[in-house]
N, C-alpha and C positions, 0 to 999 in steps of 0.2 A: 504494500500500500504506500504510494508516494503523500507527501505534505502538498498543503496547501501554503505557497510560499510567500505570499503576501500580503504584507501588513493591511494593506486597504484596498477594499471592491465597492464597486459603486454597485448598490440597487435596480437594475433597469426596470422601469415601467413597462406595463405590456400595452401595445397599441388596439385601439378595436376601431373598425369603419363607426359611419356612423349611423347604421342599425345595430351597434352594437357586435357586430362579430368580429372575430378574431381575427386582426389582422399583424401576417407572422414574419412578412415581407418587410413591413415598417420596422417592426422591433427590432429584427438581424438588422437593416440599414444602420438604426439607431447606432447598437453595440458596435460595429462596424467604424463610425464616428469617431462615437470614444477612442476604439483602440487607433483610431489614426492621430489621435489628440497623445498619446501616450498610456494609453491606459490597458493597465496589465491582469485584471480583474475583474469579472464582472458575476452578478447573480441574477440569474433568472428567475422568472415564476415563485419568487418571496416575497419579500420583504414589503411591498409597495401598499400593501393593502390590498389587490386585486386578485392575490390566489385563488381563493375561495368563493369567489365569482367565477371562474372557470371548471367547467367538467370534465371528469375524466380525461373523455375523450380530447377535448381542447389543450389540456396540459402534454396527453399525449402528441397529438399534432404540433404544437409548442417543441417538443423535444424532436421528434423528425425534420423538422425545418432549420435546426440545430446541426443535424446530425448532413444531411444533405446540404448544408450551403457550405460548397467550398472556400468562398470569401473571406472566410472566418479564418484566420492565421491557426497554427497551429502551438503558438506560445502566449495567446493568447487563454486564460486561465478563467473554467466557465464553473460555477456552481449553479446547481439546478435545488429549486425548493420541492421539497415532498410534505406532504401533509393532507387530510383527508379529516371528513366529521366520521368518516367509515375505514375502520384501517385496513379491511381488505380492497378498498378503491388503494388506499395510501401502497401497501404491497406489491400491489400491479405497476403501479408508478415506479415504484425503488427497481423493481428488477429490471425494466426497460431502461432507466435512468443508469444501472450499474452497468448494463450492459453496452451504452453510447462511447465511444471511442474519444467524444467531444467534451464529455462531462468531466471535471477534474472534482468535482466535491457535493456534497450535499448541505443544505439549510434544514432540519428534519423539524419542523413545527410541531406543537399539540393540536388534537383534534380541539373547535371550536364550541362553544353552546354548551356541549352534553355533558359539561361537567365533570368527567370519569375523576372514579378513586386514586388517590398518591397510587397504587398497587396497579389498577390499571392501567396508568399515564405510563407509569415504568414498562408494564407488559409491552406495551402498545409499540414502545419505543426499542426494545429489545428484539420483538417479532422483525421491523422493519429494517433492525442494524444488521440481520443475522443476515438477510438478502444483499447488501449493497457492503461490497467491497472497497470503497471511495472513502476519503476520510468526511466524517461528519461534524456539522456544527448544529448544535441543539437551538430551538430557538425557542424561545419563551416570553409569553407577550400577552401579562396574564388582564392586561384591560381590554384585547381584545379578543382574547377567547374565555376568560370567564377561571383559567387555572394557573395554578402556581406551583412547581414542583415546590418540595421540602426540603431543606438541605439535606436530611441520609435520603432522600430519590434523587438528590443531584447527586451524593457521593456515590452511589451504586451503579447509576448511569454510567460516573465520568471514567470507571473501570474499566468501562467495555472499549478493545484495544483501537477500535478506527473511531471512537469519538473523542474530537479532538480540544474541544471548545464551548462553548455558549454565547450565542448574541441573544443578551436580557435586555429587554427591552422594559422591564422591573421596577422595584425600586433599588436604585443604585447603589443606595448603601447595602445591598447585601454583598458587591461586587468584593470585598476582602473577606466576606465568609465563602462564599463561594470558592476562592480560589486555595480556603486553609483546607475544604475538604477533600480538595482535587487530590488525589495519590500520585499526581503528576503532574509535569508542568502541563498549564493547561492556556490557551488564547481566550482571551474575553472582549470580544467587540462590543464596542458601543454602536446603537442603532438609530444610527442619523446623528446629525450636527448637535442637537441641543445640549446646552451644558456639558460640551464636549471637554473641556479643561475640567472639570469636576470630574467624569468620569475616568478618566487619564489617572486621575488624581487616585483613585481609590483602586486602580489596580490593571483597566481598562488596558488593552495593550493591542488592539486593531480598532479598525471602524469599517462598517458596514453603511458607507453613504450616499444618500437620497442629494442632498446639494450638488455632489461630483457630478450626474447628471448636466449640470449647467455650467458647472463650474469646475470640469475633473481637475487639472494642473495645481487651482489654486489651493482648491479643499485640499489635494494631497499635500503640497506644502505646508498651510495651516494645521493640519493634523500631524505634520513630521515634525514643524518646530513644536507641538504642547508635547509630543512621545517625544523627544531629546532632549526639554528643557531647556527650549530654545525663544519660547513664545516673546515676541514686542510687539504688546498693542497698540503701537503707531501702528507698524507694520501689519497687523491684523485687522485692522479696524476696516477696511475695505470689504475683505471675506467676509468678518461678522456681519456686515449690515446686506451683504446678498445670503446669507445665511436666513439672518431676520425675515428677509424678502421670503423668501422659499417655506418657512415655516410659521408666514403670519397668517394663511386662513389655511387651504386644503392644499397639501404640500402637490398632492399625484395631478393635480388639476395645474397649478401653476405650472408645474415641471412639464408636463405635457404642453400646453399654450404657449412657451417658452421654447420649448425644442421645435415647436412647428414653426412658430415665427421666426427663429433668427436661424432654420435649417432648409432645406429641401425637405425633410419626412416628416409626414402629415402623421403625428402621435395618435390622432381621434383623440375622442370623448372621451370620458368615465362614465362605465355602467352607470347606469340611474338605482336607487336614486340620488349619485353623487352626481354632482354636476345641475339639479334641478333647479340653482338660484335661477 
């Protein structure tokens, strides 16, 4: 199992026309972008808010248009997100995703809504790691799915040998418990810009960022000098206030409106009903 060797990936948004389908063509272009902008990392199908608006099947045509666009460099570093309110949808996914040539990592979420027991949440996560060979970053995002691992379900998780990491999207202060129970050293992304030096602070040692979409060069800087101890807020105060910009109302909606305008690829909408001002 190789690492995922990069401090920081951006988030990509996924594009939909505008009745809402999938459009797979925009979002390779998008990635495409980036990596011509310098950027050595990217995650798909997570982080954005828009997974769980996609079906199955959509995720999977998501990953074949991945897998099929030659375009795409080949050192160019892709993480694919897995996560299901059903873990046998989630399973079909992991083993199609282990099996991509294209895929260097996984995002593994919790299932949404339903709630499941610390016992289950661990099952759930153990069934899916046994299938995917790739190394894993756990992700927990417990405002928007309703759970919270425990610290002994994070220590029991962080055993299992291809999981590598957690982007907690949390309350932060756990991020130095988190890292006493690890048995190993372990990566902790922060997810997205906000209070990015505070997270740093507490132990944070990647990022998983939604601004790099607009901003990939600068965010990567900005985030190298607060990880070396480098940070001068003269010098930052630029990024922070397009940061601000990006997380003053609905991040996936700006970011989208934004890569359409100042790009050639038309991002589309946000399923409804985001986007319905």
């Amino acid at each position: 199992m190789h690492d995922l060797v990069n401090e920081y990936h951006i988030a990509v948004p996924t594009a939909f026309y505008d009745n809402e389908d999938l459009n797979t063509e925009a979002t390779l272009q998008h990635i495409r972008n980036l990596y011509d902008q310098g950027v050595k990392s990217v995650m798909v199908c997570g982080t954005t808010g828009e997974q769980h608006s996609l079906t199955l099947a959509e995720k999977l045509q998501l990953l074949k248009s991945i897998d099929a666009a030659t375009f795409l460099p080949d050192d160019l570093e892709i993480i694919f997100g897995v996560a299901s309110i059903r873990q046998k949808e989630a399973l079909q996914l992991a083993e199609k995703v282990n099996a991509s040539a294209k895929i260097n990592g996984v995002l593994l979420g919790f299932s949404p809504y339903i709630l499941p027991s610390q016992k289950e949440a661990r099952l759930y996560v153990e069934a899916i790691a046994k299938v995917i060979e790739k190394p894993i970053i756990l992700y927990n995002n417990p405002r928007r799915t309703g759970f919270n691992p425990e610290l002994d379900t994070f220590a029991e998780l962080i055993r299992l040998p291809n999981i590598i990491g957690i982007k907690d999207a949390g309350d932060s202060a756990r991020i130095p418990e988190l890292i006493s129970v690890a048995d190993k050293k372990i990566y902790v992304y922060a997810g997205g810009e906000i209070d990015l030096d505070k997270k740093i602070a507490l132990g944070a040692n990647r990022l998983s960022s939604m601004a790099g979409n607009l901003y990939p060069s600068e965010v990567e800087a900005y985030f190298t000098d607060l990880l070396r101890g480098r940070a001068d807020k003269t010098k930052n105060a630029g990024i922070e206030e397009k940061i601000h910009n990006v997380f003053a109302d609905n991040p996936i909606i700006y970011i989208k409106n934004e890569i359409t305008k100042h790009t050639q690829i038309d991002m589309g909408i946000a399923r409804s009903p985001l986007g319905n001002l």
